[in-house]
Backbone as JSON, one array per atom type, in Angstrom:
{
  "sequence": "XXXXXXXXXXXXXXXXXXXXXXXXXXXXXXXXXXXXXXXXXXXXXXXXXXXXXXXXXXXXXXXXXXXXXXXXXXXXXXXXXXXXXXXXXXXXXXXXXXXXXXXXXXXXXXXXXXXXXXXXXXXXXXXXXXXXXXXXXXXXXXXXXXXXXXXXXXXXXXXXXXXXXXXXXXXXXXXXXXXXXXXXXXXXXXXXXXXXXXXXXXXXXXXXXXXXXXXXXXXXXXXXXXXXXXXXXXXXXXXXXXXXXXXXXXXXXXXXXXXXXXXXXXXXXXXXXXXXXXXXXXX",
  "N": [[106.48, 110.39, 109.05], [108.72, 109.86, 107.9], [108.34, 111.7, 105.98], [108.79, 113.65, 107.2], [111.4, 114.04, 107.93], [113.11, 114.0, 105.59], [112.37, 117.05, 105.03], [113.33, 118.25, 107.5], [116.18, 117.73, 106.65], [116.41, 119.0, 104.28], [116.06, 121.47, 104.7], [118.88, 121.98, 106.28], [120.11, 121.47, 104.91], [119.73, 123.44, 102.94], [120.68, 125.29, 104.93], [123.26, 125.14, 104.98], [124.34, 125.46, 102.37], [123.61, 128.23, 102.52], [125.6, 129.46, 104.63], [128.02, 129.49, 103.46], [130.17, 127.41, 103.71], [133.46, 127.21, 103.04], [135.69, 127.97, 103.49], [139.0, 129.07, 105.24], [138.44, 131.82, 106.06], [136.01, 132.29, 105.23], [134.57, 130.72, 107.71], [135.38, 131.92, 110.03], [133.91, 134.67, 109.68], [131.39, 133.74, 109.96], [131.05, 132.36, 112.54], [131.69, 134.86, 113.76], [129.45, 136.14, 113.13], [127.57, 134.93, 114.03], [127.71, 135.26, 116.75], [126.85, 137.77, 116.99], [124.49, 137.45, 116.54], [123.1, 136.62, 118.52], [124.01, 137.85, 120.52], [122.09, 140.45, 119.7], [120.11, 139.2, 120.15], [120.14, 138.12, 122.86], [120.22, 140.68, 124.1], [117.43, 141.73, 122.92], [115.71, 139.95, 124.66], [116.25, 140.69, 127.29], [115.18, 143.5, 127.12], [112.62, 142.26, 126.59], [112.26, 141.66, 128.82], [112.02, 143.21, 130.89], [109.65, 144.96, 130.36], [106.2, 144.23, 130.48], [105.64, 142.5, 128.73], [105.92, 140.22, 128.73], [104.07, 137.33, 128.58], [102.88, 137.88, 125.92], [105.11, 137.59, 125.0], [105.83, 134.44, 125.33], [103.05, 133.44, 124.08], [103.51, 134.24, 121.03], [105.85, 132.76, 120.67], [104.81, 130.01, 121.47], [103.12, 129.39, 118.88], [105.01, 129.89, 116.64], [105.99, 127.72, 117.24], [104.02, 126.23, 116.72], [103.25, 126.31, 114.37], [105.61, 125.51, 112.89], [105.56, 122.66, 113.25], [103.17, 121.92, 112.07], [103.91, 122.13, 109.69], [106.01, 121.09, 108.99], [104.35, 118.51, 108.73], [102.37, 118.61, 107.06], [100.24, 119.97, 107.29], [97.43, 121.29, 105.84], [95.23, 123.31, 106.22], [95.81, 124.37, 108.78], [97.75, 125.59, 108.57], [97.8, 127.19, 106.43], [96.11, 129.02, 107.99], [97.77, 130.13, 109.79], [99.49, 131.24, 108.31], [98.88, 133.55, 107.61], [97.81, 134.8, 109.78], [100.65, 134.96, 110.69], [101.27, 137.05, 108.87], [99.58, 139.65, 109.32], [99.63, 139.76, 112.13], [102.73, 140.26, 112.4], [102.12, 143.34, 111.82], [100.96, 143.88, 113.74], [102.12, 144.02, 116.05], [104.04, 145.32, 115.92], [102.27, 147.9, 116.35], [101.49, 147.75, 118.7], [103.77, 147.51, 120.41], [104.6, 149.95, 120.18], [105.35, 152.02, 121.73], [107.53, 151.04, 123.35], [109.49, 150.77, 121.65], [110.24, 152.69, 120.49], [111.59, 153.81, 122.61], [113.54, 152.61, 122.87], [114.78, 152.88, 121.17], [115.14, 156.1, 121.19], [116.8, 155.58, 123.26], [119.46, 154.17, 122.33], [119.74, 156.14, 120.24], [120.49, 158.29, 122.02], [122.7, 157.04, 123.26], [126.68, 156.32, 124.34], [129.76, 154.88, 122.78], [131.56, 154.63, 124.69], [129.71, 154.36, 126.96], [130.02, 151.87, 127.28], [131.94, 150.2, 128.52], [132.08, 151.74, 130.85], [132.29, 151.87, 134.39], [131.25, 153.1, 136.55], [128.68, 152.93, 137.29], [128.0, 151.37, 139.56], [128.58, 152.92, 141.85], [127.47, 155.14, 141.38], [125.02, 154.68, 142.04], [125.17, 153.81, 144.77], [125.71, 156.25, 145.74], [123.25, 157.38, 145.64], [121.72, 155.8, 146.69], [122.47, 156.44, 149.4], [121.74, 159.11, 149.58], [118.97, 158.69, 149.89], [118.48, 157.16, 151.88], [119.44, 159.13, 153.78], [117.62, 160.91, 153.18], [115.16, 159.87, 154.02], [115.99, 158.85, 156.56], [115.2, 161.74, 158.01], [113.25, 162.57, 157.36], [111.06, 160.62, 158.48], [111.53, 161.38, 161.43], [110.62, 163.92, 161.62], [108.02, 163.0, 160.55], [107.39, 163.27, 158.1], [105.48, 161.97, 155.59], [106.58, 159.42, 152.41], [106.7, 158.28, 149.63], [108.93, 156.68, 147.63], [109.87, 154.9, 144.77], [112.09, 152.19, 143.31], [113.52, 151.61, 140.76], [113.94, 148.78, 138.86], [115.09, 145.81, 136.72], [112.19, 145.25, 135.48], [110.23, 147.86, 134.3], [108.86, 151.06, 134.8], [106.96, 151.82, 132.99], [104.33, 152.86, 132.55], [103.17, 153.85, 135.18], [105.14, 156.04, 135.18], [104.5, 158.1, 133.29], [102.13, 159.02, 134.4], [103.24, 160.61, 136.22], [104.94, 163.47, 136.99], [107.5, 164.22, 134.93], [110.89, 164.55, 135.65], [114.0, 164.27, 135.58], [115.92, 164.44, 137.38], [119.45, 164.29, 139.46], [119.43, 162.41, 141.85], [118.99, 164.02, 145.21], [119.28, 164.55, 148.9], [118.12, 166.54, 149.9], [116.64, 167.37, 147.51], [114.57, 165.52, 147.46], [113.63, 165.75, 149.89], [112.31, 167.83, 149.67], [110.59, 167.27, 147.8], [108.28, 166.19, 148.81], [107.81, 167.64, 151.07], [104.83, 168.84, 152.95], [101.87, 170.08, 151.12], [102.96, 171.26, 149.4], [103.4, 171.12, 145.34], [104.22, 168.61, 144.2], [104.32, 166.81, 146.59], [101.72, 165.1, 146.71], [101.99, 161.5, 146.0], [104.23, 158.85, 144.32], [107.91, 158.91, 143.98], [110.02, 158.02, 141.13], [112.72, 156.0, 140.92], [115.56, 155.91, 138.82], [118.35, 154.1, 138.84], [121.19, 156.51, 139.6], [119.12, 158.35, 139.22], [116.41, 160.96, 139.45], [113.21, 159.87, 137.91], [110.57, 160.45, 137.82], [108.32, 162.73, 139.35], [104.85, 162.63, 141.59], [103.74, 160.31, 141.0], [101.27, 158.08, 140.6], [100.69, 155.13, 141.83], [99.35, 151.78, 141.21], [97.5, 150.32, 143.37], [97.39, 147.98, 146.32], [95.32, 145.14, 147.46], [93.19, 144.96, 150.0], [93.43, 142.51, 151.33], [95.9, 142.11, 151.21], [97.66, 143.71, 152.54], [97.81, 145.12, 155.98], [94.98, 146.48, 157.53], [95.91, 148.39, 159.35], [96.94, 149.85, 158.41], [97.81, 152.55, 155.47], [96.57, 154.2, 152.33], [99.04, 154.73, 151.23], [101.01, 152.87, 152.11], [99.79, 151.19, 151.1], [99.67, 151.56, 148.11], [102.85, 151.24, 147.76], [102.88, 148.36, 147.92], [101.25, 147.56, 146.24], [102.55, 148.07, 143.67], [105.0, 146.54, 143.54], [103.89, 144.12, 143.1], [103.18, 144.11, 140.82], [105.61, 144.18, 139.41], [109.32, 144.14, 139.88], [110.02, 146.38, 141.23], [111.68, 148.35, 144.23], [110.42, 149.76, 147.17], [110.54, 152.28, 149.11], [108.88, 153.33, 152.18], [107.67, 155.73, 153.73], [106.1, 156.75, 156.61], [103.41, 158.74, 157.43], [101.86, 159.05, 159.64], [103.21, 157.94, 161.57], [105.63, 157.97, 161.27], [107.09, 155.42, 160.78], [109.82, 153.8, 158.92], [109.41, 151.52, 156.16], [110.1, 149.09, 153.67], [109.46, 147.88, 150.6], [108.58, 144.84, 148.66], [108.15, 142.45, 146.15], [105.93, 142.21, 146.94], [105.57, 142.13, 149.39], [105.39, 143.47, 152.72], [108.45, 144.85, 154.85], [108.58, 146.14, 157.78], [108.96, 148.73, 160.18], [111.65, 149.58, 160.08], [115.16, 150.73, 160.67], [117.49, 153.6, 159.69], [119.83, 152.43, 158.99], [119.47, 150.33, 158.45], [117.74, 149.91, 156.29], [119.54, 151.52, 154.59], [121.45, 149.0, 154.55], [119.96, 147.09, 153.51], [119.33, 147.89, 150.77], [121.42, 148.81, 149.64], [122.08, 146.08, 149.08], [120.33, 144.66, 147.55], [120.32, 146.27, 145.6], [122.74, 146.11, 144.51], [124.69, 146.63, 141.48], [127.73, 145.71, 140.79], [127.52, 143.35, 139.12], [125.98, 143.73, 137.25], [125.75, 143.19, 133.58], [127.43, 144.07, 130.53], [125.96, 144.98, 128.42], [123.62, 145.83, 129.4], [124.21, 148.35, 129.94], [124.52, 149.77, 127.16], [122.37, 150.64, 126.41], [122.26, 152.4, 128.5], [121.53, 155.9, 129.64]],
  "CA": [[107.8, 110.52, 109.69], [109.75, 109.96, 106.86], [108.37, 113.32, 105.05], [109.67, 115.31, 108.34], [113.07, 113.98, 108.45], [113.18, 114.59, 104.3], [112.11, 118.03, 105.45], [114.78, 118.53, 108.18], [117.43, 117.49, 105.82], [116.61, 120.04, 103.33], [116.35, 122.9, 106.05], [119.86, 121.46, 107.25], [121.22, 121.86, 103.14], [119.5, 125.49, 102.86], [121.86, 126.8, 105.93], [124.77, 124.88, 105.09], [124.67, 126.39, 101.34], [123.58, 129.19, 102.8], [126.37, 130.0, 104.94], [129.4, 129.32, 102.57], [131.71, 127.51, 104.5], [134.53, 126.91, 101.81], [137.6, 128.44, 103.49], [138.76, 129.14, 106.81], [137.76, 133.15, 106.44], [134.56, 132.08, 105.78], [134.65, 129.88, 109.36], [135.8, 133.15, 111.22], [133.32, 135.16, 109.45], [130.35, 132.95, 110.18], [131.4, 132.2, 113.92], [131.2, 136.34, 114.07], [127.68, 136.43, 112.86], [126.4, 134.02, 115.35], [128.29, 136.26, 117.94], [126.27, 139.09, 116.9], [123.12, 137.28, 116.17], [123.26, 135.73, 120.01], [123.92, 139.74, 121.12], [121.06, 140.83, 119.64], [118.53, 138.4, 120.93], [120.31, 138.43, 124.39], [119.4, 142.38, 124.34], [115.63, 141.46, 122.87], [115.27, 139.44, 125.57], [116.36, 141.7, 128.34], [114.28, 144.23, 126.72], [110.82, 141.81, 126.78], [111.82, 141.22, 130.38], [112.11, 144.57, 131.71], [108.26, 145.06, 130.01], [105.62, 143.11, 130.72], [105.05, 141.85, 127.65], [106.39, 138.49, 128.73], [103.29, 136.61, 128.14], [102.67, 137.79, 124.92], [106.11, 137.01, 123.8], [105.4, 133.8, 125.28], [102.22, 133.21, 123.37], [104.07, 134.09, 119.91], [106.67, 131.58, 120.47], [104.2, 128.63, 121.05], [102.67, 129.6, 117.68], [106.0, 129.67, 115.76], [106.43, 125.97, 117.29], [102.81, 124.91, 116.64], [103.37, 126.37, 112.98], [106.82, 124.68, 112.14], [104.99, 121.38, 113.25], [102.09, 121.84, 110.86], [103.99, 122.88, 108.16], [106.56, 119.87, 108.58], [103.12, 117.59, 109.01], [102.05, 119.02, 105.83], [98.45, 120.31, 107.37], [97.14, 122.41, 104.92], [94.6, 124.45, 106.8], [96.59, 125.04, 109.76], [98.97, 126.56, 107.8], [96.93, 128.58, 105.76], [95.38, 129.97, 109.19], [98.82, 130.61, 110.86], [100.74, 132.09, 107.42], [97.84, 134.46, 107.28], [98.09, 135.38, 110.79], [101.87, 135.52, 110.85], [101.13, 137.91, 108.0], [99.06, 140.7, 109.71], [100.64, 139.7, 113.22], [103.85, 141.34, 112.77], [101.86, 144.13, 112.01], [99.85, 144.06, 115.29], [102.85, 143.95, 117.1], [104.41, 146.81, 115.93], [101.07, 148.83, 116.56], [101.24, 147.2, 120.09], [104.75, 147.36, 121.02], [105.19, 150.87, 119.65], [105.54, 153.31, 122.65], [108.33, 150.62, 123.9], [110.22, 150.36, 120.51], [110.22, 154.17, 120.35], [111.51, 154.27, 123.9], [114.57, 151.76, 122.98], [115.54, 153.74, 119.95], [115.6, 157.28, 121.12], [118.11, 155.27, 124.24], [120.53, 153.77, 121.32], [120.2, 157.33, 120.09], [121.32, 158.8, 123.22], [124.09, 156.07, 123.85], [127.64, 156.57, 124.14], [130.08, 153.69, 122.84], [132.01, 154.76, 126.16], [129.4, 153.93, 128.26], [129.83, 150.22, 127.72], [133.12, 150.46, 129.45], [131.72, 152.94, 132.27], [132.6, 151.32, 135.55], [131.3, 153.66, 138.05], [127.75, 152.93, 137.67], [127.84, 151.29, 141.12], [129.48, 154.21, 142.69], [126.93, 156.51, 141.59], [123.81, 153.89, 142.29], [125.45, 153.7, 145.75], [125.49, 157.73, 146.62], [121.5, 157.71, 145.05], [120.87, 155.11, 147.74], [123.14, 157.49, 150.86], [120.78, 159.9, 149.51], [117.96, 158.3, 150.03], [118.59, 156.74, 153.1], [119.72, 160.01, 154.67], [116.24, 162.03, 153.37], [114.29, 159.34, 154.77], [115.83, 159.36, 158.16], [114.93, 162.9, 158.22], [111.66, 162.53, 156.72], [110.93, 159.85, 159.57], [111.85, 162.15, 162.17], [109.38, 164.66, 161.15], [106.41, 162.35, 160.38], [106.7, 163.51, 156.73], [105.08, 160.94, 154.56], [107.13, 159.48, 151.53], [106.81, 156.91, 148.68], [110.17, 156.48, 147.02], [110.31, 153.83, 143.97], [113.58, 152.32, 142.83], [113.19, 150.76, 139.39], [114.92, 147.65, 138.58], [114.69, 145.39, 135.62], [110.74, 145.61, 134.94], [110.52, 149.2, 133.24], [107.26, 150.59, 135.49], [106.48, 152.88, 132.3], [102.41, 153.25, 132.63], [103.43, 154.5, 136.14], [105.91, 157.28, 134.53], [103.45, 158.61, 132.43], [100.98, 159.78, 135.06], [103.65, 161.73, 136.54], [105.82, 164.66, 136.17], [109.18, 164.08, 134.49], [112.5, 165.02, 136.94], [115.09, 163.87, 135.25], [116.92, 164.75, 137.91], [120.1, 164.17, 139.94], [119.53, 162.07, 143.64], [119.57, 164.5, 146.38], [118.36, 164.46, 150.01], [117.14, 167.94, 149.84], [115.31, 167.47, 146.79], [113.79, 164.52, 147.96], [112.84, 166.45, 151.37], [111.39, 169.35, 149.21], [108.91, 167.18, 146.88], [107.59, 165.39, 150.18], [107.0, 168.87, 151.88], [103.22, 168.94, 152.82], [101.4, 171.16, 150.83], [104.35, 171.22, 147.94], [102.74, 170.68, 144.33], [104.34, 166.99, 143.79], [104.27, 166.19, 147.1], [101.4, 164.08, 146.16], [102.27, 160.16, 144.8], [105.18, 158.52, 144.37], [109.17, 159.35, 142.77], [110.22, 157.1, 140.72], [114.0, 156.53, 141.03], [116.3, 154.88, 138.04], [120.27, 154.29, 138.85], [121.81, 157.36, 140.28], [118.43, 160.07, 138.95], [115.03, 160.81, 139.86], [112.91, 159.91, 136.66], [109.11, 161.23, 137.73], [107.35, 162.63, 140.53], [103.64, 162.84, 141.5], [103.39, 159.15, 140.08], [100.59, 157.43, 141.19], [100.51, 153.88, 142.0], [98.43, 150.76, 141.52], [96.59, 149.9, 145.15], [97.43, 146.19, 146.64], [93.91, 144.64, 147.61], [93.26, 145.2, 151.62], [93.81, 141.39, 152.15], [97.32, 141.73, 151.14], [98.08, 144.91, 153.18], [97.39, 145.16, 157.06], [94.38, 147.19, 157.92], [95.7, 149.67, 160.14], [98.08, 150.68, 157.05], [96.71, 153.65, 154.89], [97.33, 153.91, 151.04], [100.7, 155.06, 150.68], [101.5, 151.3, 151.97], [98.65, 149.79, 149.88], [100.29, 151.67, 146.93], [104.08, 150.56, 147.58], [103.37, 147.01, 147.79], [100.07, 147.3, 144.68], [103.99, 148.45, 142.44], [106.01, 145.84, 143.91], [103.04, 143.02, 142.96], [103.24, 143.91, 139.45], [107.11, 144.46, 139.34], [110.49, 143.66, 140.77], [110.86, 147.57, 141.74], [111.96, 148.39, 145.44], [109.72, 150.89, 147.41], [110.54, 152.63, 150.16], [107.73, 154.24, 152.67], [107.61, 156.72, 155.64], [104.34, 156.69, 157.11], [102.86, 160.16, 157.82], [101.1, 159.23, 161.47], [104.13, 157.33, 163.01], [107.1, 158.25, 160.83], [107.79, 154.34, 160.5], [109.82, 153.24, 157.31], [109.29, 150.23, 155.31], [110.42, 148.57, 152.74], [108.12, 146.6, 149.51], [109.18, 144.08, 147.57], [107.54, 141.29, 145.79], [104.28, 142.23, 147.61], [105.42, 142.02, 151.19], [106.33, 144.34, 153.38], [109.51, 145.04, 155.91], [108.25, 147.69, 158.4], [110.2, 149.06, 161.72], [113.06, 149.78, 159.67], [116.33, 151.86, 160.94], [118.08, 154.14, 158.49], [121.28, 151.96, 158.62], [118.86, 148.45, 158.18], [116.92, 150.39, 155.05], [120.6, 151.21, 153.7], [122.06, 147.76, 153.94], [119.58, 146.13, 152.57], [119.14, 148.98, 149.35], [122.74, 148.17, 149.16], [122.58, 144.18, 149.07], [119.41, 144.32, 146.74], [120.65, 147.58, 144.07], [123.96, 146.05, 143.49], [124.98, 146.53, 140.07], [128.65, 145.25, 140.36], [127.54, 142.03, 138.57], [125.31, 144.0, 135.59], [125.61, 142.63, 132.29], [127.2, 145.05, 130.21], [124.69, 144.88, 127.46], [122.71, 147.08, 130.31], [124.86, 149.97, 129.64], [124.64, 149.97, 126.26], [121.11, 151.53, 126.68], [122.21, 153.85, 129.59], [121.4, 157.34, 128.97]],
  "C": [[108.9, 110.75, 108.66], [109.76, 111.9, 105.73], [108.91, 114.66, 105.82], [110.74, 115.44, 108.52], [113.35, 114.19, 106.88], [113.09, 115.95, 104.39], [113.32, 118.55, 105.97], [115.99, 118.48, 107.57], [117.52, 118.83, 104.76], [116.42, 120.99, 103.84], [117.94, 123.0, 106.31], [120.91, 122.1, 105.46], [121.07, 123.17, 102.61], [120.9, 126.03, 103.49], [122.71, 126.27, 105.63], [125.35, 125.81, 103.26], [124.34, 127.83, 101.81], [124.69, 130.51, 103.68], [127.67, 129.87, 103.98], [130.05, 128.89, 103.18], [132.78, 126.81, 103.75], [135.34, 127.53, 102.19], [137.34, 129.05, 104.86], [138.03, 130.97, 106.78], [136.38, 133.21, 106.75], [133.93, 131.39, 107.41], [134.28, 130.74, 110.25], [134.6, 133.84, 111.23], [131.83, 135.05, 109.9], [130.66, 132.52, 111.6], [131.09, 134.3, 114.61], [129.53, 136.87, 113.88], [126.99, 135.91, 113.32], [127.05, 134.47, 116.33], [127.15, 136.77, 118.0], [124.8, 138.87, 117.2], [122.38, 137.08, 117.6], [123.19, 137.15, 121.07], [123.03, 140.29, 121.13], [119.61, 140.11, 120.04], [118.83, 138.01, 122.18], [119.42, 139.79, 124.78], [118.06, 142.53, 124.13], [115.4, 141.16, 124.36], [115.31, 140.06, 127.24], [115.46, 142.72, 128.22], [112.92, 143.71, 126.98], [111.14, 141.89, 128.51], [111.99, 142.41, 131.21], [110.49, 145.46, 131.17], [107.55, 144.04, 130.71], [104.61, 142.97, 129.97], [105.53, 140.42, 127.42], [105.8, 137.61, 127.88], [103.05, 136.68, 126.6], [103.88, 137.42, 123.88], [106.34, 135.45, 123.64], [104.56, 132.88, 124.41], [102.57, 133.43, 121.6], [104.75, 132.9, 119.85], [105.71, 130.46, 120.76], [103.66, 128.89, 119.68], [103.21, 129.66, 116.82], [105.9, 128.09, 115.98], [105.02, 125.06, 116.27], [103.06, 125.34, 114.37], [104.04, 125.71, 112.24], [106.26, 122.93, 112.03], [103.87, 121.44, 111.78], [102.75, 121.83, 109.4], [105.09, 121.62, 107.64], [105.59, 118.76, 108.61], [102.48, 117.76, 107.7], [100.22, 119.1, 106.19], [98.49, 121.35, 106.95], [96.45, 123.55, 105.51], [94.87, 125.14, 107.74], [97.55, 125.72, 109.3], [99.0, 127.52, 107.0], [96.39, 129.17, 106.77], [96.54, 131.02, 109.35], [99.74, 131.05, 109.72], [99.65, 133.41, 107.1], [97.82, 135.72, 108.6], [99.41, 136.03, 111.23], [101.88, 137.19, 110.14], [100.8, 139.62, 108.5], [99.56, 140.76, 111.06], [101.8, 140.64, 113.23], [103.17, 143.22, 112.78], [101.15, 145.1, 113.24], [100.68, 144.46, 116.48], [103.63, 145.18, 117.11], [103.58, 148.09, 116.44], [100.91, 148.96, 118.37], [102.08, 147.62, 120.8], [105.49, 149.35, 120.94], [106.0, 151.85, 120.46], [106.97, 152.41, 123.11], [109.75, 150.34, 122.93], [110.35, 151.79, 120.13], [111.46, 154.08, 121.44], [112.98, 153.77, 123.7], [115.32, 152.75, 121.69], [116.04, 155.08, 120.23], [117.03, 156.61, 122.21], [119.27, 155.46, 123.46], [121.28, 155.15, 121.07], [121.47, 158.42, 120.56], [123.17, 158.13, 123.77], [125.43, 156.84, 123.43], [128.68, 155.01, 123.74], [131.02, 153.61, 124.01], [131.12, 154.11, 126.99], [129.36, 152.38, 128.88], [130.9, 149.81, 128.52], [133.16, 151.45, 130.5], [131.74, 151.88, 133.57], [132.08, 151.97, 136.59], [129.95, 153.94, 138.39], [127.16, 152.61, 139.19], [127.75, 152.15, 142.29], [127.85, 154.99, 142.72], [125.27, 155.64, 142.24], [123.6, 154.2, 144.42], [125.22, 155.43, 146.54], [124.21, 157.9, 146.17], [121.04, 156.98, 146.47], [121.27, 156.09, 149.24], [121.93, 158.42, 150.76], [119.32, 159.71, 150.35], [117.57, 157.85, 151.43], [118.61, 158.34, 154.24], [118.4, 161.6, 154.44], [114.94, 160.86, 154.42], [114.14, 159.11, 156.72], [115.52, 160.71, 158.71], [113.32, 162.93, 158.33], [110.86, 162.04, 157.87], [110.56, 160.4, 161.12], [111.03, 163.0, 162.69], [108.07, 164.25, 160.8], [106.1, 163.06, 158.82], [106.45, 162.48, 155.64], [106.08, 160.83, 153.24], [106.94, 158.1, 150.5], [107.71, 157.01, 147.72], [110.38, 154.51, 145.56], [111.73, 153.37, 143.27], [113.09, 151.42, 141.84], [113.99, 149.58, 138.8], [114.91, 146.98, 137.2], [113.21, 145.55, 135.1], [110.57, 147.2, 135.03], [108.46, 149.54, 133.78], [106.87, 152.09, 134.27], [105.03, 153.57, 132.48], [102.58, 153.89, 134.04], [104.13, 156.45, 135.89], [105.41, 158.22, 133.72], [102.58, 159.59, 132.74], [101.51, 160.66, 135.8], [104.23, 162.87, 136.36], [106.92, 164.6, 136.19], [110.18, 165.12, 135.09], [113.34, 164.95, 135.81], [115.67, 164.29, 135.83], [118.3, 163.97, 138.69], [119.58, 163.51, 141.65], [120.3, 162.99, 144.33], [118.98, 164.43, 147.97], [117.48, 165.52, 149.77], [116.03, 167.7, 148.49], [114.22, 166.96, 146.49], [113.18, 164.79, 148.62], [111.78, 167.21, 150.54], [110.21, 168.66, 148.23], [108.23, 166.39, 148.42], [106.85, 166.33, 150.78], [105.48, 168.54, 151.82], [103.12, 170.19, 151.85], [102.65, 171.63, 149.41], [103.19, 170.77, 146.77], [103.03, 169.28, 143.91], [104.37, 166.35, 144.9], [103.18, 164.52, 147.29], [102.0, 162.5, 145.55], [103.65, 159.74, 145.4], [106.73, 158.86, 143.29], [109.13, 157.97, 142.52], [112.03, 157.31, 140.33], [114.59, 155.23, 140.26], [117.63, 154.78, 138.07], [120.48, 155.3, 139.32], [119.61, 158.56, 140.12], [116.68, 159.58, 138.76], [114.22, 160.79, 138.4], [111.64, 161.04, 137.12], [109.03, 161.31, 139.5], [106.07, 162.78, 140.62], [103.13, 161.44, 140.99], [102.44, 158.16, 141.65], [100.48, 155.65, 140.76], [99.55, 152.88, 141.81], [98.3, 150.26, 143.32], [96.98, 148.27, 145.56], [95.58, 145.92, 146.99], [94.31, 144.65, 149.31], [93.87, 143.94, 151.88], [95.32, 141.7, 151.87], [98.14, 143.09, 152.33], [97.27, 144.9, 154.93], [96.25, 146.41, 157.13], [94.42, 148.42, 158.7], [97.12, 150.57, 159.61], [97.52, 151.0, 155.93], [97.63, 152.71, 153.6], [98.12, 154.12, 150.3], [101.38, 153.53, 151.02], [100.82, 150.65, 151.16], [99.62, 150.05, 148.47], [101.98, 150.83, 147.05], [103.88, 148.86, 147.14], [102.26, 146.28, 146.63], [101.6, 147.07, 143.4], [104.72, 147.14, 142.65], [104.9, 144.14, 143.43], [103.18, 142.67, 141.3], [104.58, 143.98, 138.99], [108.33, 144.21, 140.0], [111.0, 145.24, 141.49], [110.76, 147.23, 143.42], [110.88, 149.45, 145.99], [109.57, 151.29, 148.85], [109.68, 153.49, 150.69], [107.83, 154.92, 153.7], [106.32, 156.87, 155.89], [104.57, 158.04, 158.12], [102.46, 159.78, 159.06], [102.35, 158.47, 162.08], [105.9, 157.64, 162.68], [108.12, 156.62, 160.49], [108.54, 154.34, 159.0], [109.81, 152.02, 157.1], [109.66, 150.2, 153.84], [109.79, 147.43, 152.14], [108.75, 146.55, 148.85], [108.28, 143.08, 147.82], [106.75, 140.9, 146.38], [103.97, 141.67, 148.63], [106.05, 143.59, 151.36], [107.1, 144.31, 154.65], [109.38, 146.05, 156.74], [109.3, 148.0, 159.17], [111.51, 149.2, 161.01], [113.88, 150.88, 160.29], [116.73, 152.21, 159.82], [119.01, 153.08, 157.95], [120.94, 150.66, 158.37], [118.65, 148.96, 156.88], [118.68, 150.34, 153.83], [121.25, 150.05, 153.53], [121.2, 146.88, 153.31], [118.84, 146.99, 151.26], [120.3, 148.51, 149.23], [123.0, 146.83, 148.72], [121.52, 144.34, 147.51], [119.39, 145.46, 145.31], [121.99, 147.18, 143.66], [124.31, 145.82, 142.17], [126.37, 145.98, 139.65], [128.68, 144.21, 139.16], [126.76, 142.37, 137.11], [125.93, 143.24, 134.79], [126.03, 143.7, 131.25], [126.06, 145.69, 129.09], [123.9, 145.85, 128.02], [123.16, 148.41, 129.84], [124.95, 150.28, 128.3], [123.44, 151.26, 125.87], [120.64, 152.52, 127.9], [122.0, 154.94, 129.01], [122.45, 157.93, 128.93]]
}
């Protein structure tokens, strides 16, 4: 006990020589760098949680804890395991994390320092959803099948991958026109991020029959397979009856009206309350 609180003390005399605090600039200075430091591991953390690499960031952090213990315990072999592992670890993670640490950099790239003061993300979130609402009551109408994804915090990348990159603008019509039967993307599902269509043709993970009613094909199995592994939204038109529904968190809302589907896309896409930190990594 005594060798851990001897320990702690000289951890405690590192950061205090370490920061300099000998005059009020220094105070200010050092109050700004735990701003920043607090910024950047807010934004990590938004970042792991829009992956789902939770668990494994999880499973690092017990292994920092179980390390700091050992190492204030003074166990030798546990500490030679886990400074060995730390060692090649970071390297694993980079190897691991790469396609998503790519993905965050070209954003930054892209960023504007305007857009952190952009206000009218709502606005435009809001005419993506009119859109949407007003191809699906069409769609409906017509008995033309549709699987519509809206992407929320969990980032459904391995989905985006398998389809074919839009980057487009939310419109009804161009929503109507990949749905068309017999169209080349009509196939799969869009995948829709803030105001613009990212991919189409994107095929879905399947729910398991028990979770899905039986006398619902696999354009519903798929909506609510996405919505099991993710917080996205996923709106469906069913080809034999023209019903729509709505999947989330691996139920589904069937019998929907246009003007039910839009208020509750509206209650559940509001962005008034974002974080701006979000927009930092808008496109």
């Amino acid at each position: 006990m005594q060798n851990i609180i001897k320990s702690l003390s000289g951890m405690l005399s590192v950061i205090v020589d370490v920061l300099d605090l000998t005059s009020p600039i220094r105070y200010a200075i050092t109050a700004i760098d735990i701003i920043l430091v607090i910024t950047i591991f807010i934004y990590i953390a938004k970042f792991i949680k829009k992956t789902r690499a939770g668990q494994i960031v999880k499973g690092i952090i017990v292994l920092a804890f179980i390390y700091i213990a050992a190492k204030l315990s003074n166990m030798v072999i546990l500490t030679f395991l886990l400074d060995n592992f730390m060692s090649y670890g970071i390297i694993l993670l980079l190897i691991v994390f790469q396609p998503e640490l790519r993905s965050v950099f070209e954003k930054l790239g892209r960023s504007k320092i305007v857009d952190v003061f952009d206000m009218d993300d709502n606005i435009l979130v809001k005419h993506a959803i009119s859109e949407v609402t007003k191809a699906t009551e069409i769609m409906s109408m017509k008995q033309i099948g549709a699987l519509i994804v809206f992407e929320r915090n969990t980032k459904v990348s391995e989905v985006l991958r398998e389809g074919v990159p839009l980057n487009a603008k939310v419109t009804s019509e161009l929503i109507q026109n990949i749905f068309m039967p017999r169209t080349p993307l009509h196939d799969g599902a869009i995948v829709i991020s803030g105001s613009e269509i990212l991919a189409a043709k994107c095929i879905l993970p399947l729910a398991s029959e028990v979770s899905v009613p039986r006398n619902l094909g696999t354009r519903h199995r798929a909506a609510v397979g996405i919505t099991e592994i993710s917080d996205a939204l996923v709106v469906v038109v069913s080809e034999e009856t023209g019903t729509i529904s709505l999947a989330e968190g691996g139920k589904l809302t069937r019998d929907l009206t246009a003007d039910k589907l839009r208020e509750l896309l509206d209650k559940k896409l509001d962005r008034t309350k974002t974080n701006v930190i979000r927009n930092i990594v808008k496109k």
